[in-house]
N, C-alpha and C positions, 0 to 999 in steps of 0.2 A: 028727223033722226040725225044727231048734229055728229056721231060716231062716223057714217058714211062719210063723209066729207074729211076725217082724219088720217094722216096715213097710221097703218096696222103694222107692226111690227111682223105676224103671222102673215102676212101677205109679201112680205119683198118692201114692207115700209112704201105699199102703196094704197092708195085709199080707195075701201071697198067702190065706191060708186064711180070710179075710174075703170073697175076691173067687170063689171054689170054690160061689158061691149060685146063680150063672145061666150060660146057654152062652156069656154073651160075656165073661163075665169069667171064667171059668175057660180059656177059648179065650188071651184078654188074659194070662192068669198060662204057662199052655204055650208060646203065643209068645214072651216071655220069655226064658222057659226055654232053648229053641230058640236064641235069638238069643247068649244066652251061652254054649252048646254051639260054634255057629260062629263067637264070638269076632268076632263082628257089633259095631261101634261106633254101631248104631244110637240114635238119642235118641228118645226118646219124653214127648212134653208132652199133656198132655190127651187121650191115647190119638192124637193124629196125629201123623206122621212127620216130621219135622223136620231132622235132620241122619244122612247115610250115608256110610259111607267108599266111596270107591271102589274 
């Protein structure tokens, strides 16, 4: 999974398999995940929520 290894702009431009160290960032990289599965236009800045489609 060569995406792991890239930094994520949804994360802080840091790269999921950096963030797989503790339960909130690995929580942080699943929701992610999640949010791109349902095609969620969610934005995320400094881990808070910032802009939602309706």
């Amino acid at each position: 999974m060569e995406w792991m290894r890239a930094p994520v702009r949804g994360l802080g431009w840091k790269r999921p398999l950096d963030m797989m160290r503790t339960r909130v960032e690995t929580k942080a990289v699943f929701d992610l995940i999640g949010q791109l599965e349902r095609g969620s236009s969610c934005l995320r800045f400094d881990g808070r929520l910032v802009g939602r489609r309706s």
